[in-house]
SEVORO-182132 format. One record per residue: x, y, z of N, C-alpha, C, CB in turn; residue number from 1. Coordinates in nm, 4 decimals. Glycine has a CB too. Layout:
<rs>
+----------+----------+----------+----------+----------+----------+----------+----------+----------+----------+----------+----------+-----+
:      n.X :      n.Y :      n.Z :     ca.X :     ca.Y :     ca.Z :      c.X :      c.Y :      c.Z :     cb.X :     cb.Y :     cb.Z :  nr :
+----------+----------+----------+----------+----------+----------+----------+----------+----------+----------+----------+----------+-----+
:        X :        Y :        Z :        X :        Y :        Z :        X :        Y :        Z :        X :        Y :        Z : NUM :
...
+----------+----------+----------+----------+----------+----------+----------+----------+----------+----------+----------+----------+-----+
</rs>
This chain:
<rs>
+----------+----------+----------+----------+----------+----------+----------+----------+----------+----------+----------+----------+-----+
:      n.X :      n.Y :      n.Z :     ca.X :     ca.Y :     ca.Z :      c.X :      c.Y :      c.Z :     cb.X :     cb.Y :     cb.Z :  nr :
+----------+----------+----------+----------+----------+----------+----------+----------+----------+----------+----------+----------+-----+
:   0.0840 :  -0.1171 :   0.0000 :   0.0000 :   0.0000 :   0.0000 :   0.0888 :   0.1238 :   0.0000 :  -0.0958 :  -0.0004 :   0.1212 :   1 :
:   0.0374 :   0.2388 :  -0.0786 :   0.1056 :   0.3532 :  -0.0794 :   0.1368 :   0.4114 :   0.0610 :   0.0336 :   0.4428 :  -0.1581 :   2 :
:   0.2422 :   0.4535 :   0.1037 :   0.2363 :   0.4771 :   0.2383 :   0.3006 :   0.6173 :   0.2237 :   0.3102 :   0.3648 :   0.3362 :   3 :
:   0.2722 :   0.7871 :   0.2846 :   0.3552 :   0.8577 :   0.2843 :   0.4070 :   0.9154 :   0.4277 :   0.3152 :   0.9361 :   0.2000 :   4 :
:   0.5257 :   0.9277 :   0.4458 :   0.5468 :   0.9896 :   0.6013 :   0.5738 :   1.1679 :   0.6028 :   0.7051 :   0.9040 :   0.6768 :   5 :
:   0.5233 :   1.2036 :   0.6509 :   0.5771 :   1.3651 :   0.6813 :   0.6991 :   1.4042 :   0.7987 :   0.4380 :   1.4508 :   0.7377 :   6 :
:   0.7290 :   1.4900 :   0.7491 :   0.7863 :   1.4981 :   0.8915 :   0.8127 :   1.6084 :   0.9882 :   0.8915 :   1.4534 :   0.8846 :   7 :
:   0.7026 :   1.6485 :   0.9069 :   0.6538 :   1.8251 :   0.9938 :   0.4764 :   1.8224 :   1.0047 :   0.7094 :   2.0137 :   0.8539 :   8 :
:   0.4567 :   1.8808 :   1.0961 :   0.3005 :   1.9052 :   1.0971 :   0.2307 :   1.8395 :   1.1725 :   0.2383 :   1.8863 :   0.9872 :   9 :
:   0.0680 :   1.8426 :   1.1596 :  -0.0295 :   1.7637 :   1.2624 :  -0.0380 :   1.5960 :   1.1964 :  -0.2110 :   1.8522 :   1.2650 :  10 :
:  -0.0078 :   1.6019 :   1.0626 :  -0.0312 :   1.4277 :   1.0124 :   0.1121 :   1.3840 :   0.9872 :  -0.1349 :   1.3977 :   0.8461 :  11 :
:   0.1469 :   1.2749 :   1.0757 :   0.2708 :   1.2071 :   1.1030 :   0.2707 :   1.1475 :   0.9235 :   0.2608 :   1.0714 :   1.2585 :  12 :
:   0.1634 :   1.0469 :   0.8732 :   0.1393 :   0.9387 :   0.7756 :   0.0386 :   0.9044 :   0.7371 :   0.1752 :   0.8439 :   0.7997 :  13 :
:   0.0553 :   0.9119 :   0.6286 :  -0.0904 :   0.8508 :   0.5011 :  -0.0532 :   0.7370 :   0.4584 :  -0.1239 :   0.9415 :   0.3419 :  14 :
:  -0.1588 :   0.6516 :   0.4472 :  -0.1175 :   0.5318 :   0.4245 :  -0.2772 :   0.5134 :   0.3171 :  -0.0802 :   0.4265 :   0.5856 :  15 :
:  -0.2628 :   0.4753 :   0.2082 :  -0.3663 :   0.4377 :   0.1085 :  -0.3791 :   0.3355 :   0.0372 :  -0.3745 :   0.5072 :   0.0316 :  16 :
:  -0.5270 :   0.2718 :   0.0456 :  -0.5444 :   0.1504 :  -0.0339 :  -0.5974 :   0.1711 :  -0.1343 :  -0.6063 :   0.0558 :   0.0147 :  17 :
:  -0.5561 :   0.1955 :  -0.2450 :  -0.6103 :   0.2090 :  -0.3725 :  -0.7118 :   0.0721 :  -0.4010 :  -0.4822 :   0.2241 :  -0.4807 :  18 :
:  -0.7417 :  -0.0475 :  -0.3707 :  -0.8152 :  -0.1389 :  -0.4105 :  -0.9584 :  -0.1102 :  -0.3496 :  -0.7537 :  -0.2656 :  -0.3775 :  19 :
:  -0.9181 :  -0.0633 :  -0.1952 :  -1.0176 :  -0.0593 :  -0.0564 :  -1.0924 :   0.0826 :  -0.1352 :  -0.9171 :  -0.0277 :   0.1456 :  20 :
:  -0.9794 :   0.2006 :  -0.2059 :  -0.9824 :   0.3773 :  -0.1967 :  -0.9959 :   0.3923 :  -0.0265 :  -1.1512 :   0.4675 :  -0.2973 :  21 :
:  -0.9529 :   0.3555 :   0.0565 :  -0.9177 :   0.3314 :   0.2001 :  -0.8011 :   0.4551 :   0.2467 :  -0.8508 :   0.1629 :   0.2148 :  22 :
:  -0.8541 :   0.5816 :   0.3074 :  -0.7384 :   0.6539 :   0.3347 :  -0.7096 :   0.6733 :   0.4593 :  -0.7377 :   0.7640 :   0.2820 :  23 :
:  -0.6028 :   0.5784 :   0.5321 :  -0.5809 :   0.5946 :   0.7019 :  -0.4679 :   0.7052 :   0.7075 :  -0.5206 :   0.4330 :   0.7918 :  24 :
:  -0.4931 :   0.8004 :   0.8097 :  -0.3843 :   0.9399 :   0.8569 :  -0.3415 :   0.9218 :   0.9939 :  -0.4621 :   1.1041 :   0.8559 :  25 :
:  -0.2473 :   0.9182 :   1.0102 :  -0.2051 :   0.8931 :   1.1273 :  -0.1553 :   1.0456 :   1.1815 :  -0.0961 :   0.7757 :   1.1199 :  26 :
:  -0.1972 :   1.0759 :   1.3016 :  -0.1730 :   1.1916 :   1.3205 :  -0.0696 :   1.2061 :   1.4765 :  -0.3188 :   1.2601 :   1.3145 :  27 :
:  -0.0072 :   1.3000 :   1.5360 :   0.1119 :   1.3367 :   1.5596 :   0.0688 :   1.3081 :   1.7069 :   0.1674 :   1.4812 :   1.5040 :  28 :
:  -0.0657 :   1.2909 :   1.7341 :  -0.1029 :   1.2227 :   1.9192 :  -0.1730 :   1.1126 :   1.9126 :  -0.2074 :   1.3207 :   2.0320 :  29 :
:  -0.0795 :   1.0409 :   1.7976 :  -0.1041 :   0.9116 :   1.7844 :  -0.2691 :   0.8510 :   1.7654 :  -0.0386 :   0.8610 :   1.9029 :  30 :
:  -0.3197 :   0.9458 :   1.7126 :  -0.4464 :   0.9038 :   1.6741 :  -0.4810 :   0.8246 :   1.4975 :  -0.5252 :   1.0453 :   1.6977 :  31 :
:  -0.5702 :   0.7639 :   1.4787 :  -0.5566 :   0.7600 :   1.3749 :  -0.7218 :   0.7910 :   1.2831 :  -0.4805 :   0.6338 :   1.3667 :  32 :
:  -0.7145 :   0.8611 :   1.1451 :  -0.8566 :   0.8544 :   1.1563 :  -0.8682 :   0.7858 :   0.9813 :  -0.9424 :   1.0333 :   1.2010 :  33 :
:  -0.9584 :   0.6942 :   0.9493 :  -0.9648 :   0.6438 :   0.8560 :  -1.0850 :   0.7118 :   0.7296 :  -0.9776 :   0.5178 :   0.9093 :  34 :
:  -1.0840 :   0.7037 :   0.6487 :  -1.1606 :   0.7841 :   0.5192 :  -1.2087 :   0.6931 :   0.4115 :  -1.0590 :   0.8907 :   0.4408 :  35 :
:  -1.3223 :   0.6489 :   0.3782 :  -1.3449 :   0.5277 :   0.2826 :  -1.3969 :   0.6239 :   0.1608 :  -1.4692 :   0.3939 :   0.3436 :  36 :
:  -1.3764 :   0.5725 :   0.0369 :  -1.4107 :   0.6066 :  -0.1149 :  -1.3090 :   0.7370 :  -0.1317 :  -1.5972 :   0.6488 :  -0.1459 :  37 :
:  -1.2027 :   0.7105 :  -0.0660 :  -1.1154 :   0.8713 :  -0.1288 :  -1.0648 :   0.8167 :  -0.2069 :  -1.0000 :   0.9711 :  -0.0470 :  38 :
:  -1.0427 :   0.9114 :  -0.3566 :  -1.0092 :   0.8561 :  -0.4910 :  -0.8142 :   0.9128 :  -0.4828 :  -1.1375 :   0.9482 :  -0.6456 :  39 :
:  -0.7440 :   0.8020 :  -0.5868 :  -0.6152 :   0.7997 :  -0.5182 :  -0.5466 :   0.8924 :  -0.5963 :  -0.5432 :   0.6622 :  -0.5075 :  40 :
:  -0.6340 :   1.0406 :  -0.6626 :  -0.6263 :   1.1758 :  -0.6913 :  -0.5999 :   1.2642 :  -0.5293 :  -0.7787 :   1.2166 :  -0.7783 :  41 :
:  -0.7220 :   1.2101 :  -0.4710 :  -0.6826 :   1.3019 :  -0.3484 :  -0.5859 :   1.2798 :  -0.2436 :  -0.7844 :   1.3210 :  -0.2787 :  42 :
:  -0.5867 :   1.1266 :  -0.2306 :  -0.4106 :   1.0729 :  -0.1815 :  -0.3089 :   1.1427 :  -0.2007 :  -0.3516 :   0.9558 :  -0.2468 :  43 :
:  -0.2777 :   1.1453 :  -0.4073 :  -0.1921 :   1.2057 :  -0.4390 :  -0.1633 :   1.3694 :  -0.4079 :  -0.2003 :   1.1723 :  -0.5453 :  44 :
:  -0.2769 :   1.4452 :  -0.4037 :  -0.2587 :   1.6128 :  -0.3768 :  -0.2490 :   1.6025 :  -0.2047 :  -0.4233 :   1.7302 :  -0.4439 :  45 :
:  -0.2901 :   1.5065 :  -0.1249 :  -0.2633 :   1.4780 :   0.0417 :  -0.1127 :   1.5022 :   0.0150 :  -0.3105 :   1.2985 :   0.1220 :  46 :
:  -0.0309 :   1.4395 :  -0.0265 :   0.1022 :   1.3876 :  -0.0212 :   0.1903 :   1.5056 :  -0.0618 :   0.1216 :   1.2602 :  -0.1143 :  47 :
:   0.1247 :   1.5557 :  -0.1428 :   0.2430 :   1.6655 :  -0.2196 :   0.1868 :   1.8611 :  -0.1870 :   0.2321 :   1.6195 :  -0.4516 :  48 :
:   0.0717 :   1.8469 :  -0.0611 :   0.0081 :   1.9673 :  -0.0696 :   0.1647 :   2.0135 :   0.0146 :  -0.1740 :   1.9873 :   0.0071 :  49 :
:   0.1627 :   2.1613 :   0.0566 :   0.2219 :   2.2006 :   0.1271 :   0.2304 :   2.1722 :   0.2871 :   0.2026 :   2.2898 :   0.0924 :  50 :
:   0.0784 :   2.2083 :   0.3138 :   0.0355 :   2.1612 :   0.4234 :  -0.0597 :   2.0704 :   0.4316 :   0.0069 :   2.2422 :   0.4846 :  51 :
:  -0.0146 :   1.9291 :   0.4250 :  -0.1072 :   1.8423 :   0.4443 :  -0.2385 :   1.8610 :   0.5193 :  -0.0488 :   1.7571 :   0.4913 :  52 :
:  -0.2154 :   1.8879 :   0.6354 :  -0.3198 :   1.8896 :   0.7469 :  -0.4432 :   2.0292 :   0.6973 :  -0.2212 :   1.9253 :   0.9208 :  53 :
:  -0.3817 :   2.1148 :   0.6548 :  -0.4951 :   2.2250 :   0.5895 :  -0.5820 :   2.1562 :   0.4555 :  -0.4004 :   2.3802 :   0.5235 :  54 :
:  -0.5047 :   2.0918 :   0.4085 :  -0.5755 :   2.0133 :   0.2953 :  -0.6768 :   1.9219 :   0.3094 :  -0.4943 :   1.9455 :   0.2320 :  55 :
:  -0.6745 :   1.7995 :   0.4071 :  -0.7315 :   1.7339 :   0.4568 :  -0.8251 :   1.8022 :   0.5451 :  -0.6597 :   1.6574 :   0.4958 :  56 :
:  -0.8354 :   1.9488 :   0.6064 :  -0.9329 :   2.0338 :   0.6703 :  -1.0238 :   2.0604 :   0.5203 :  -0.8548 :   2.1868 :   0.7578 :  57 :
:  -0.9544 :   2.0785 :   0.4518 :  -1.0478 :   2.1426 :   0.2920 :  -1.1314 :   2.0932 :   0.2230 :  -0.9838 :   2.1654 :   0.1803 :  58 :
:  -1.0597 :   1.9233 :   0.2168 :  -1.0796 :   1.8542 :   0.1323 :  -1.0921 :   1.6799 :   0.1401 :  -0.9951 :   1.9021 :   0.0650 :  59 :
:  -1.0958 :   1.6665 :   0.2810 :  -1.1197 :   1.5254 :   0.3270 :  -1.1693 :   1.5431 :   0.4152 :  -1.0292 :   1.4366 :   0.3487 :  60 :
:  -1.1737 :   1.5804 :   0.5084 :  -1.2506 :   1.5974 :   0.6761 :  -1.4125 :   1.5434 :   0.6643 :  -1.2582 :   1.7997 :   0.7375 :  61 :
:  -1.4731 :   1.6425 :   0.5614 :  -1.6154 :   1.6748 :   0.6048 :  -1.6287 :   1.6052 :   0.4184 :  -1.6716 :   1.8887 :   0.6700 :  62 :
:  -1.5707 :   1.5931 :   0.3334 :  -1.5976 :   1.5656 :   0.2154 :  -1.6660 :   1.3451 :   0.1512 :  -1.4347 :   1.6323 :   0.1594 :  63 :
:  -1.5279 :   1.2755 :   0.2678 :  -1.5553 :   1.1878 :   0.2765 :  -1.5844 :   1.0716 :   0.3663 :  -1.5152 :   1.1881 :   0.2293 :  64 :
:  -1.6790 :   1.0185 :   0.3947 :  -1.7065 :   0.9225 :   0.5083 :  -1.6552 :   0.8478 :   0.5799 :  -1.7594 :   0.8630 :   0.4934 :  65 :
:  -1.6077 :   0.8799 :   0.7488 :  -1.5026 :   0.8150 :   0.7892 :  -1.5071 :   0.6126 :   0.7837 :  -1.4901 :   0.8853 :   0.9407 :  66 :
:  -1.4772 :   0.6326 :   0.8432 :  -1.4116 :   0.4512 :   0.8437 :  -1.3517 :   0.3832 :   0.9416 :  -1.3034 :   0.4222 :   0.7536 :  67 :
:  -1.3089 :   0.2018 :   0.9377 :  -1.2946 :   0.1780 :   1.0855 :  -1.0546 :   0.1771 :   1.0171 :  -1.4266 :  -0.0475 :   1.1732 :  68 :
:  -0.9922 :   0.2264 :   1.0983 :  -0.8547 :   0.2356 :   1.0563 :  -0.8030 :   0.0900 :   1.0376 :  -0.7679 :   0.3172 :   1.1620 :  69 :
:  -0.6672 :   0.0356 :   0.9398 :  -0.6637 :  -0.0753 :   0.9166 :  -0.5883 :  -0.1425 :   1.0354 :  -0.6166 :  -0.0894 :   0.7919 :  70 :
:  -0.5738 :  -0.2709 :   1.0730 :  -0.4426 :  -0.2733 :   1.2152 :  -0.3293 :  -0.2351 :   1.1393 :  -0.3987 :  -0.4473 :   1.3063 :  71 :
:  -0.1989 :  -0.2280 :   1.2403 :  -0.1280 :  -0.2071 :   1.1857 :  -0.0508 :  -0.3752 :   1.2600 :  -0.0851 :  -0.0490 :   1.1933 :  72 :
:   0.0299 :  -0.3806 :   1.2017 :   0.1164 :  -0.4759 :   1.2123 :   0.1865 :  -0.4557 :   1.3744 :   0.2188 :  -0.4637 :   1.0815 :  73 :
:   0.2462 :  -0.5675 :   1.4554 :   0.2714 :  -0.5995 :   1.5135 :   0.3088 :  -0.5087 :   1.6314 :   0.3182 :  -0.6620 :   1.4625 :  74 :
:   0.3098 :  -0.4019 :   1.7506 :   0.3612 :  -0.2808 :   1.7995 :   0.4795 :  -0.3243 :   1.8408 :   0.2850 :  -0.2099 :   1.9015 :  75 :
:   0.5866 :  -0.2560 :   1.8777 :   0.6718 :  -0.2837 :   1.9406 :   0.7121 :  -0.2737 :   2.0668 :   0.7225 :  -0.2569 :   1.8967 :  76 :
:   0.6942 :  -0.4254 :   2.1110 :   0.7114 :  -0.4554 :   2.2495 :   0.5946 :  -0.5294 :   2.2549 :   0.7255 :  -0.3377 :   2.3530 :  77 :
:   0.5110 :  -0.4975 :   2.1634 :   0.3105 :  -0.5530 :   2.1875 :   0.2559 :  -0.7061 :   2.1821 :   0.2028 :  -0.4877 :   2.0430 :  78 :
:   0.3693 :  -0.7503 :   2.0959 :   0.3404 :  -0.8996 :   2.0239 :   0.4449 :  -1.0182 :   2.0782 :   0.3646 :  -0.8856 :   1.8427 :  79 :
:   0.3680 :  -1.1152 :   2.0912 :   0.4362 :  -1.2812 :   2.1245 :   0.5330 :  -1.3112 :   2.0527 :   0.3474 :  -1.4066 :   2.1004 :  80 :
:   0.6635 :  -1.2746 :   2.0815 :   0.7496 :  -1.4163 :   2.0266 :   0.7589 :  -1.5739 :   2.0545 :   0.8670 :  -1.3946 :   2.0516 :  81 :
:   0.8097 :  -1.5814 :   1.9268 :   0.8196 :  -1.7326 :   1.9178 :   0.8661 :  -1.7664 :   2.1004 :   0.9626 :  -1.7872 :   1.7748 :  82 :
:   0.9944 :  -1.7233 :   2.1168 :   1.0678 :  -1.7549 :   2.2756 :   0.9525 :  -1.7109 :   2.3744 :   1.2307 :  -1.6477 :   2.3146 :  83 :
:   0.8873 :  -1.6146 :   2.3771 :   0.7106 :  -1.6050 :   2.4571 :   0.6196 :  -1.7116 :   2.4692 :   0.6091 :  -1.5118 :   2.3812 :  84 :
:   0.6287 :  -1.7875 :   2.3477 :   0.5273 :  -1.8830 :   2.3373 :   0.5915 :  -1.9854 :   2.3525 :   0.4496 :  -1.8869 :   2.2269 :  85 :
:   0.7087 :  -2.0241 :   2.3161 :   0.7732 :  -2.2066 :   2.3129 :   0.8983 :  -2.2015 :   2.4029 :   0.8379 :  -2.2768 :   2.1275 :  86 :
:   0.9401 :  -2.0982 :   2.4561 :   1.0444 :  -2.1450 :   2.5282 :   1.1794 :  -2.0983 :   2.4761 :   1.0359 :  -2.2852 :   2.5322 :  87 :
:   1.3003 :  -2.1113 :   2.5550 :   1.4163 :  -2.1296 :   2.5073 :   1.4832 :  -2.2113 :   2.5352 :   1.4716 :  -2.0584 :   2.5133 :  88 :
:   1.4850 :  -2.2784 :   2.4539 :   1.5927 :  -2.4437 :   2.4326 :   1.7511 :  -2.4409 :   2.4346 :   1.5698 :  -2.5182 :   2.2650 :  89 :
:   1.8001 :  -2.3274 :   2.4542 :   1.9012 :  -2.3034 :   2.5012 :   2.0472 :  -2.4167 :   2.5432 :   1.8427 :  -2.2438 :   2.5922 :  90 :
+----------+----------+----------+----------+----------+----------+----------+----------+----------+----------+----------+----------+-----+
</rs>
């Protein structure tokens, strides 16, 4: 999935499913808010506006219907290792 990171501002990362049109934003107090039917036109002007976060006030907020966010993969520190679950044979 297209993923973009910022590294200034209120949105940390966009992450987009072009199959889903699925747009999750991850924002900078760790919130996340998800956007269903955004076309991967508005992904693309998300990614390259100046200020992301004014854009997404303009032009995603109130434009398209939120959504439930996707998981994300494993947190760190969050998940079972193998040695968690079976031991060390050491």
């Amino acid at each position: 999935m297209p993923t973009k990171v910022f590294t200034s501002g209120r949105i940390r990362k966009a992450v987009y499913d072009p199959d889903a049109r699925k747009l999750d934003l991850h924002w900078e107090n760790q919130t996340v808010l998800a956007y269903k039917h955004v076309p991967q036109e508005v992904y693309r002007r998300l990614c390259s506006a100046p200020n992301p976060a004014t854009y997404w006030e303009d032009r995603i907020a109130e434009e398209y219907p939120k959504g439930t966010p996707a998981k994300s993969g494993a947190e760190p520190g969050g998940g079972k290792t193998l040695r968690d679950l079976f031991g060390d044979d050491d």
